[in-house]
C-alpha positions as CSV (number, residue, x, y, z in Angstrom):
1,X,158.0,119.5,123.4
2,X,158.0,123.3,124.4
3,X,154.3,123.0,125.4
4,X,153.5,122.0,128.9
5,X,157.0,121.4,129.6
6,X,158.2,124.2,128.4
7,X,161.8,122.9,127.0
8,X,163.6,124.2,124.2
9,X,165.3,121.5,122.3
10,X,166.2,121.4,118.4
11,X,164.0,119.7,115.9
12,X,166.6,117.2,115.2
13,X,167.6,116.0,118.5
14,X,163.7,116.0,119.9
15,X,163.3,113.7,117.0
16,X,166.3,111.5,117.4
17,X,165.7,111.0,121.3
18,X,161.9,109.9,120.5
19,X,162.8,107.2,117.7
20,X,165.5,105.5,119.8
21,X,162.9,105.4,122.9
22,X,160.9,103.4,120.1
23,X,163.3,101.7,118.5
24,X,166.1,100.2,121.0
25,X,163.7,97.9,123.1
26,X,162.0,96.8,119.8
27,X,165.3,95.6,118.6
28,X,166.6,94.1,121.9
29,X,163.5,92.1,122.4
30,X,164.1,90.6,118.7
31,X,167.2,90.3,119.4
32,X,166.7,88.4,122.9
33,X,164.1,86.2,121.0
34,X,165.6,85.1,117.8
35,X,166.2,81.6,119.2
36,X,163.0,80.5,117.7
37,X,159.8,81.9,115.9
38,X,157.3,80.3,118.0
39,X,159.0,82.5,120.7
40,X,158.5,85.4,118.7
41,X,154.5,84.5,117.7
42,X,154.0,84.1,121.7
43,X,155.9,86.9,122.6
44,X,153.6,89.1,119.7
45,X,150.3,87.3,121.8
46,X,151.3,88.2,125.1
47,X,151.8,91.8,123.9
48,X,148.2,92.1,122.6
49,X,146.8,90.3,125.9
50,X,149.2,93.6,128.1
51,X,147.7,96.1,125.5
52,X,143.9,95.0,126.0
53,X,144.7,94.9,129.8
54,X,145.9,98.4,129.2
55,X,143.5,100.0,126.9
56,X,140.5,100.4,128.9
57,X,142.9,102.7,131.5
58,X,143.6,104.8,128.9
59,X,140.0,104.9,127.2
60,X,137.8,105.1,130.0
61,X,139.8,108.6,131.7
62,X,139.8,109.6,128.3
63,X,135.9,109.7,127.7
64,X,135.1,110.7,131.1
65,X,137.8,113.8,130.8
66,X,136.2,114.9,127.4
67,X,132.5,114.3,128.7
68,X,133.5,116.7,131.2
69,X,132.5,120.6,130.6
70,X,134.1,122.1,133.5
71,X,137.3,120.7,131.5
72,X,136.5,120.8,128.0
73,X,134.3,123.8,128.1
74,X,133.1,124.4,124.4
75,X,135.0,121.4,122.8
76,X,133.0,118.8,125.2
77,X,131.1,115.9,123.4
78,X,127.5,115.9,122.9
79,X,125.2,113.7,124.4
80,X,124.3,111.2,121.5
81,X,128.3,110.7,121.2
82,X,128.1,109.9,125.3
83,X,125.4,107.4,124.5
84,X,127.0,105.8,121.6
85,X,130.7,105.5,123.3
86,X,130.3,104.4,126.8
87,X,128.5,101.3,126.3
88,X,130.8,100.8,123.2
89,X,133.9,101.0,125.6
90,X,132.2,98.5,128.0
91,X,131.9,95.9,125.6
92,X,135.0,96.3,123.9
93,X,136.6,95.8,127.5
94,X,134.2,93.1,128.3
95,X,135.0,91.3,124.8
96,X,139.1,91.8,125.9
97,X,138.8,90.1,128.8
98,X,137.1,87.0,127.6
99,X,140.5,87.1,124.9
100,X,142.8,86.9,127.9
101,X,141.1,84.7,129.3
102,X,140.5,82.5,126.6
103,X,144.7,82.9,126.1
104,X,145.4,81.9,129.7
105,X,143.7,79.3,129.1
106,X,145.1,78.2,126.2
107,X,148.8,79.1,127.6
108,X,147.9,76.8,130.6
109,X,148.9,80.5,132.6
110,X,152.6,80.5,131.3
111,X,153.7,83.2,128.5
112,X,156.9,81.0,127.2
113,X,155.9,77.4,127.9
């Protein structure tokens, strides 16, 4: 946490702060949807549909960034990796949106009904 930030916080509390950012809204939501576990197996599908909506925003910045030299300079990727990741990534987003769609479908376009 001292890095780009620059903050100087303890071990312990840097550690405590991160695992109750993780850990309080996973327990709320279980706790919201314990009524039943059908709610719980939709709920679980509705977070993979936001996560493949997601991905591709972080991916796609992410290979363009490192395929960069200007920014990478010595630690840019090589041509062949360029080649084999790109068209990867475009299939892998392509493949994600047929899931959602094929969910929507399925979900007649409600999450919870």
């Amino acid at each position: 946490m001292a890095g780009f930030l620059d903050l100087r916080v303890k071990k312990w509390i840097r550690v405590l702060v991160t695992r109750l950012v993780a850990i309080v809204p996973t327990v709320a939501v279980a706790l919201l949807f314990d009524s039943s576990e059908n709610e719980l197996d939709q709920l679980s599908e509705w977070l993979n549909v936001l996560q493949s909506i997601q991905l591709p925003f972080a991916l796609i910045p992410l290979l363009c960034i490192v395929s960069n030299v200007r920014v990478m300079g010595d630690f840019v990727i090589g041509t062949v990796t360029k080649v084999k990741y790109f068209p990867l990534e475009v299939c892998r987003t392509f493949k994600c949106s047929i899931c959602i769609d094929d969910l929507l479908q399925v979900q007649n376009s409600h999450p919870f009904g």
